[in-house]
C-alpha positions as CSV (number, residue, x, y, z in Angstrom):
1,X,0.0,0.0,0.0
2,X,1.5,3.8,-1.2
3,X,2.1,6.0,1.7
4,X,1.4,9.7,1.2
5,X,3.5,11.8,2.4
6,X,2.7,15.2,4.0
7,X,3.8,17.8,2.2
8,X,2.9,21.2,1.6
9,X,1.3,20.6,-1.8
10,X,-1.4,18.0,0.2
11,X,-1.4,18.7,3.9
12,X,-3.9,20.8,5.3
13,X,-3.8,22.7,7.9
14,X,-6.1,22.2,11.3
15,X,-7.0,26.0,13.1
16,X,-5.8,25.8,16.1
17,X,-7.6,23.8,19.1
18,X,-7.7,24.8,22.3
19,X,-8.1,22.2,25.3
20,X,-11.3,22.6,27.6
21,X,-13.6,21.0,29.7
22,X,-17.2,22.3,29.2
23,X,-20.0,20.6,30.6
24,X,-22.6,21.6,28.6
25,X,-26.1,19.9,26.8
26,X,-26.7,19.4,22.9
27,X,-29.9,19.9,21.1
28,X,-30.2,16.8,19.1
29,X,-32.5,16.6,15.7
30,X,-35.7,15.1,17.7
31,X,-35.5,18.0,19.8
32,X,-33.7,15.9,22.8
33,X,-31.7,17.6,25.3
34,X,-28.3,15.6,25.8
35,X,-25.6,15.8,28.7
36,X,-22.6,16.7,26.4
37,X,-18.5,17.9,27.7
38,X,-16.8,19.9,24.9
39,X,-13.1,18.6,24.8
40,X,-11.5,20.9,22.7
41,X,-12.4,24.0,20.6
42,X,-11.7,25.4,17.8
43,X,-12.6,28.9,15.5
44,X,-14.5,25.9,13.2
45,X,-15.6,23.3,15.4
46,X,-15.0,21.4,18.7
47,X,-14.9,17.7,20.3
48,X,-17.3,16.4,22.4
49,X,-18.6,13.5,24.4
50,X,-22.1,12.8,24.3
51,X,-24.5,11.0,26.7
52,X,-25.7,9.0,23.0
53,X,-24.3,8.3,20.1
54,X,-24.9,10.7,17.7
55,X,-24.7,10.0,13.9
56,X,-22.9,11.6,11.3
57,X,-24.2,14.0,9.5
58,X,-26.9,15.3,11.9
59,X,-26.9,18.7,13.4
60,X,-26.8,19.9,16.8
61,X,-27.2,22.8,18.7
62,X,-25.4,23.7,21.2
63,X,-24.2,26.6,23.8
64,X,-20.4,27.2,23.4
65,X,-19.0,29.6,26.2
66,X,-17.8,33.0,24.8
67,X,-20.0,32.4,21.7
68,X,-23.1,31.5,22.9
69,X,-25.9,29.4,21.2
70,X,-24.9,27.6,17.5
71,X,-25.6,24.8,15.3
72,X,-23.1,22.2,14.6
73,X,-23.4,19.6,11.8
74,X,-21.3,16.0,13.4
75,X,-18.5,15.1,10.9
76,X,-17.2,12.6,12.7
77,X,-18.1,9.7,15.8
78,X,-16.4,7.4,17.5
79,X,-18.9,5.5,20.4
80,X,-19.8,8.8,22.5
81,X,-17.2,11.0,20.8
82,X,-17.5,13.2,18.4
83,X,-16.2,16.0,16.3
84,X,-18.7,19.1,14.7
85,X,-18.3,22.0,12.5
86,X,-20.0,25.1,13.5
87,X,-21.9,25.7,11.2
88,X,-23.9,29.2,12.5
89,X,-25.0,31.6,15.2
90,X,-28.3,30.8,16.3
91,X,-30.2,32.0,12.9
92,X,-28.6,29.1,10.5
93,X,-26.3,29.9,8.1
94,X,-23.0,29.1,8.3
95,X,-21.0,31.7,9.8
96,X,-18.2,33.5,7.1
């Protein structure tokens, strides 16, 4: 199997994350109200651990300290973990 390597012409780069611990609640899409702690954060998303399993693809809101209320769409899960994408304030559209 061919390695890629990581080199400027392919790699990425993250924003930066910063390490928290946030107990906090997500809004799942049937309206649920989930125990959730944000992990990390960054300007474009955040990692959490949820009290379910959420699936990818579906959107959340939730409260993020120093931002307040937005929606997240998941993007990634692993059991309770899970990584989102902010995707707006409170009114929907992605934020720019």
């Amino acid at each position: 199997m061919e390695q890629t390597a990581r080199t400027k012409a392919n790699y990425v780069q993250r924003p930066p994350r910063w390490a928290v611990k946030v107990d906090t609640s997500v809004i799942d899409g049937c309206g649920r109200e989930l125990q959730t702690t944000i992990w990390n954060l960054s300007d474009g998303g955040f990692m959490a651990e949820c009290e379910e399993k959420l699936p990818i693809g579906s959107q959340v809101a939730i409260e993020i300290p120093g931002r307040g209320p937005v929606r997240a769409e998941v993007r990634w899960a692993l059991g309770w973990r899970f990584g989102a994408m902010i995707l707006s304030g409170a009114g929907g559209e992605r934020d720019r």
